[in-house]
C-alpha positions in Angstrom: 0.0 0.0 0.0 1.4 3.4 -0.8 1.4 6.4 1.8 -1.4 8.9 1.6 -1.5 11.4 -0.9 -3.4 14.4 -2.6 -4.9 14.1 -6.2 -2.4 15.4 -8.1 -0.7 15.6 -11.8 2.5 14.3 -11.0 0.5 10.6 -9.5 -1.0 10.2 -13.0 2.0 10.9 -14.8 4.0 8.1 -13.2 1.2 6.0 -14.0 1.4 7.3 -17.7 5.1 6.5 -17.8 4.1 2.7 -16.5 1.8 2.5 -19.0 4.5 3.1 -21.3 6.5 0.0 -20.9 5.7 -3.4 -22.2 3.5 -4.8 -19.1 1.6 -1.3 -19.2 0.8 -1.1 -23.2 -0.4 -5.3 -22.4 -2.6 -4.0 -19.2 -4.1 -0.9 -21.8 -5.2 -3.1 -24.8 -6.9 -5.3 -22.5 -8.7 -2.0 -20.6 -9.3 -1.1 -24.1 -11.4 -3.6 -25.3 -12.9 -4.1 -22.1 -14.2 -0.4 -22.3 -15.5 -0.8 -25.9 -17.9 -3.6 -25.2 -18.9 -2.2 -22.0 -20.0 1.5 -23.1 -20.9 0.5 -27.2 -24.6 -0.5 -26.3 -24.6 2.3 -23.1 -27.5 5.1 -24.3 -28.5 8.6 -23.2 -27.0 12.1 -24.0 -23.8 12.4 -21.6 -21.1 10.7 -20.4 -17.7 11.3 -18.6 -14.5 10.0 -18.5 -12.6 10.6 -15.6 -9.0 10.9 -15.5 -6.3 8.6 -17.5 -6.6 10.1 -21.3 -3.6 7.6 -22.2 -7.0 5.4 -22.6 -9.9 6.2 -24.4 -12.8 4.5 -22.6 -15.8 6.3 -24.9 -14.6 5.8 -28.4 -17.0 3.0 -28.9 -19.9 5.2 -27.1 -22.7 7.1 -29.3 -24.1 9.4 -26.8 -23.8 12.8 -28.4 -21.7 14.5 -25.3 -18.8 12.8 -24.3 -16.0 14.7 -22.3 -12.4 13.7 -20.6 -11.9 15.6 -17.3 -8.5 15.5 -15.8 -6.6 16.7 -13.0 -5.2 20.3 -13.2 -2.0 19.8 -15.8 1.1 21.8 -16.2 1.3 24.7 -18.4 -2.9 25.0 -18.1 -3.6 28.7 -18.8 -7.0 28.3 -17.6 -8.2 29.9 -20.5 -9.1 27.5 -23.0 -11.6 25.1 -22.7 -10.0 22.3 -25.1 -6.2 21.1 -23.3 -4.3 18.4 -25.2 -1.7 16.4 -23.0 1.2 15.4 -24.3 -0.3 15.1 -27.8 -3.3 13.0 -26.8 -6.8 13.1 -27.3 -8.1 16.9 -26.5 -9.1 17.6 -22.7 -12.2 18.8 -22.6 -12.4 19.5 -18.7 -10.0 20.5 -15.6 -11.4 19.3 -12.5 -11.3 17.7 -9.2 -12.3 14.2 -8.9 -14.5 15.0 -5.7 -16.0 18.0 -7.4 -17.6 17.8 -10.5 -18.9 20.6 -12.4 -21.8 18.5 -13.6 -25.6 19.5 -11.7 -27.1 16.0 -10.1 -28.7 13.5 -12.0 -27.2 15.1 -15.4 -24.8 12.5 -16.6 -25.9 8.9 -17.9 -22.4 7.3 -17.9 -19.3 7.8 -16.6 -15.9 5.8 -16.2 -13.4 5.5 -14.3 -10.1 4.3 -15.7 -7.8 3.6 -12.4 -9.5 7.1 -11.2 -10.1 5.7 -7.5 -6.8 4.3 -7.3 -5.0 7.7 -7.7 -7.6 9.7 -5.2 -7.2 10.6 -1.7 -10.4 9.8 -0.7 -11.8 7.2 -3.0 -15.2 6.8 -1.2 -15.9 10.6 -1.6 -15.2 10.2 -5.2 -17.9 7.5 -5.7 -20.5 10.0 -3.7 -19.4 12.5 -6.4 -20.3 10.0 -8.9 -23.6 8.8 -7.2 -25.0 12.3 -7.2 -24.5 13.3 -10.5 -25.4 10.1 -12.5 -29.3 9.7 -13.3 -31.6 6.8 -12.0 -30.3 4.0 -13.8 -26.9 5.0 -14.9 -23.6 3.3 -15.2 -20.2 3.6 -13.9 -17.7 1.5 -15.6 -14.3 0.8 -12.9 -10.9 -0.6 -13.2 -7.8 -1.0 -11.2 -5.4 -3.0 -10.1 -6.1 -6.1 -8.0 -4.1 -6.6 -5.1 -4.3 -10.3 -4.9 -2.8 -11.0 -8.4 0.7 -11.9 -9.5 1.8 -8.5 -10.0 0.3 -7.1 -6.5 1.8 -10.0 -5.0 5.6 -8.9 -6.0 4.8 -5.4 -5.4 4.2 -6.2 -1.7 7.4 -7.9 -1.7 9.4 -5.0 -3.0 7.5 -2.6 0.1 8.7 -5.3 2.3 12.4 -5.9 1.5 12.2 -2.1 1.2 11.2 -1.9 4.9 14.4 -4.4 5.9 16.9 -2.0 4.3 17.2 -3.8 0.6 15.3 -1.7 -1.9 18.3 -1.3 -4.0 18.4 -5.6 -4.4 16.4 -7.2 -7.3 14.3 -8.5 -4.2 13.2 -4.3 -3.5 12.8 -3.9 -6.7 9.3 -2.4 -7.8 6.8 -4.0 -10.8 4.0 -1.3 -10.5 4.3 2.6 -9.8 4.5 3.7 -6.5 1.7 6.4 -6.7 -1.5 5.0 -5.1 -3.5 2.7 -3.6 -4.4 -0.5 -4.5 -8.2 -1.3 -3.5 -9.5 -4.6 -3.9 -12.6 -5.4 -5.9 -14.1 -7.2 -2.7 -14.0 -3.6 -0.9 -15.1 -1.8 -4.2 -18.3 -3.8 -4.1 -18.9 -3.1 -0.7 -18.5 0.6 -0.9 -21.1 0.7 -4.7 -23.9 -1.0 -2.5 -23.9 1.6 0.2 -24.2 4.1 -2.3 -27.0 1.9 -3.8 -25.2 0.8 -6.9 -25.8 -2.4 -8.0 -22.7 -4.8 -9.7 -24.1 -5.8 -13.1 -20.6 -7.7 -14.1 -17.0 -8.7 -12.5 -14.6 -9.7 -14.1 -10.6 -9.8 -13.9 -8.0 -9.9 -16.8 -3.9 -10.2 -17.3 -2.8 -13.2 -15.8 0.7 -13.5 -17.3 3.0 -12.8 -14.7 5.2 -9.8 -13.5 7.8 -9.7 -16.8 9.7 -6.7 -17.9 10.2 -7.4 -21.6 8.2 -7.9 -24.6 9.6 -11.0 -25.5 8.7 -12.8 -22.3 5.0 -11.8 -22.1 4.4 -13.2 -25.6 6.3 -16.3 -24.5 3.1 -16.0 -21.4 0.8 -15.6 -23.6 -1.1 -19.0 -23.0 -1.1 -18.2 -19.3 -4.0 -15.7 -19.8 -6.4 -18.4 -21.2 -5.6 -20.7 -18.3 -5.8 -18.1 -15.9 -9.1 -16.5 -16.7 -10.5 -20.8 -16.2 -8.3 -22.0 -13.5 -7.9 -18.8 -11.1 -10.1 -16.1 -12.4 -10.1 -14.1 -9.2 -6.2 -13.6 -9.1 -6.1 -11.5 -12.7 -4.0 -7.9 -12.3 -6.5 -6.1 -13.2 -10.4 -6.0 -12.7 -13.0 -4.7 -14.6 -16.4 -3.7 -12.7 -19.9 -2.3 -14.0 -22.4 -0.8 -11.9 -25.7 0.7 -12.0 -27.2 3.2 -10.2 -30.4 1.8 -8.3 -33.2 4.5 -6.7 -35.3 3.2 -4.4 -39.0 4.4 -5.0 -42.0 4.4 -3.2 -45.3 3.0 -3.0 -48.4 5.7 -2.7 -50.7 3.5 -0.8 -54.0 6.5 -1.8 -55.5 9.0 1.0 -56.3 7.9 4.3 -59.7 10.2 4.6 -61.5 8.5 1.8 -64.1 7.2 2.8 -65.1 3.3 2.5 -68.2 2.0 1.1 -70.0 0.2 3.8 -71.1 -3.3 2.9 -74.3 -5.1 5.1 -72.9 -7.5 7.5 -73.8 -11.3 6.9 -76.5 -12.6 8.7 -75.9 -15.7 10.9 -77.8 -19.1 9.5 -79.7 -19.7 13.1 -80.5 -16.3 12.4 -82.5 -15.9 9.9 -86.3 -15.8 9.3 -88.0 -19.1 7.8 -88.9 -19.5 4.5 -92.3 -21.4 5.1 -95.6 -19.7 4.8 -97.1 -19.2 8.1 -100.5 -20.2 6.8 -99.6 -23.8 5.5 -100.1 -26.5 8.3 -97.3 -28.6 9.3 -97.8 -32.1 8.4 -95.9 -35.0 9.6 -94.5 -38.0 7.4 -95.9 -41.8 8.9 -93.6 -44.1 7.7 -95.3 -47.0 9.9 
């Protein structure tokens, strides 16, 4: 686990450089397609993409407004509303995670590309979310699963690091330092007390932690094994949720008045349905 931190630039930028190197580019083009089958059917008039543009999570989406909102660059004038980093796709927003310019219930799909991961406070990220998607809107999640191959040797490289050997190949990091990683077991827990619902799970990149192109295409076979044999243990998951409102039941006015209905009258009750005037006559069977 990394120390605390503030949402800043410089935590996205280191893992932009990752995301560079061999393992990173094989973690994006899985994210990549993930995203395009997971927003390509997703309809309504505005969706978000929050943080990450090294990844373009709405490219498959139709909805007619579609904006990337990142953390404040370097070099922002504040002036124009269109920012390109590093020659990407154009920016169309400069924002904090936690504070969305967005009014509530205005956005019908927004996606978060290792965006929780990078936050100081994760959970009041996911409020943000909650109050500005509408009734029945999705947010699509990834990040990086701690109880994969990768997370594993990551821990190990924080631990020799503690004992004094961060400079062996023991200490030696996999993932960036900046952030947090948080499980997709605690993810889940934190959607449903913000009334999300999980629609789908599921985890991807099981080849394990290798620097070089040359050895994840000789681990190429590991990824269908993985994703039969151990599909929880994937460095990567990939979560949709939708936004679930509670509604109630109008049960009608309490001062209307009832129709009254005649009560039943008991069988020993009732008055006989012989004539008084015909005699009574008794049957002699002898």
């Amino acid at each position: 686990m990394a120390p605390q931190h503030e949402d800043t630039p410089e935590l996205g930028q280191e893992l932009a450089a990752w995301l560079a190197t061999p393992p990173g580019r094989y973690l994006l083009d899985w994210e990549q397609r993930q995203f395009d089958a997971a927003v390509a059917d997703r309809f309504g008039f505005n969706a978000l993409q929050l943080g990450l543009p090294e990844i373009d999570a709405l490219r498959a989406n139709r909805m007619p407004h579609r904006w990337l909102a990142v953390p404040e660059v370097a070099g922002w004038d504040g002036v124009s509303p269109i920012q390109r980093i590093d020659g990407l796709r154009p920016v169309s927003l400069v924002t904090h995670a936690a504070a969305l310019p967005f009014p509530e219930k205005s956005l019908d799909l927004v996606v978060l590309p290792h965006t929780l991961e990078l936050s100081a406070d994760p959970h009041a990220v996911l409020r943000e979310v909650e109050r500005v998607l509408v009734p029945e809107g999705r947010v699509v999640i990834c990040g990086l699963n701690p109880a994969s191959l990768w997370g594993l040797r990551q821990y190990r490289a924080h631990a020799f690091t503690r004992l004094g050997l961060g400079k062996t190949w023991l200490g030696r990091r996999f993932l960036p330092e900046a952030g947090e990683f948080i499980g997709h077991w605690r993810l889940k827990d934190w959607l449903r007390l913000l009334s999300f619902e999980v629609e789908s799970c599921r985890m991807g990149c099981y080849r394990p932690a290798v620097q070089t192109d040359k050895w994840l295409q000789r681990y190429r076979w590991i990824d269908a094994v993985g994703a039969k044999s151990w599909p929880f243990l994937g460095a990567v998951y990939f979560m949709v949720a939708v936004k679930r409102v509670r509604g109630l039941h109008l049960l009608g006015p309490a001062w209307k008045p009832r129709r009254s209905v005649a009560a039943p009258v008991a069988v020993a009750q009732r008055p006989s349905m012989r004539r008084p005037s015909q005699p009574v006559t008794h049957r002699n069977d002898s």
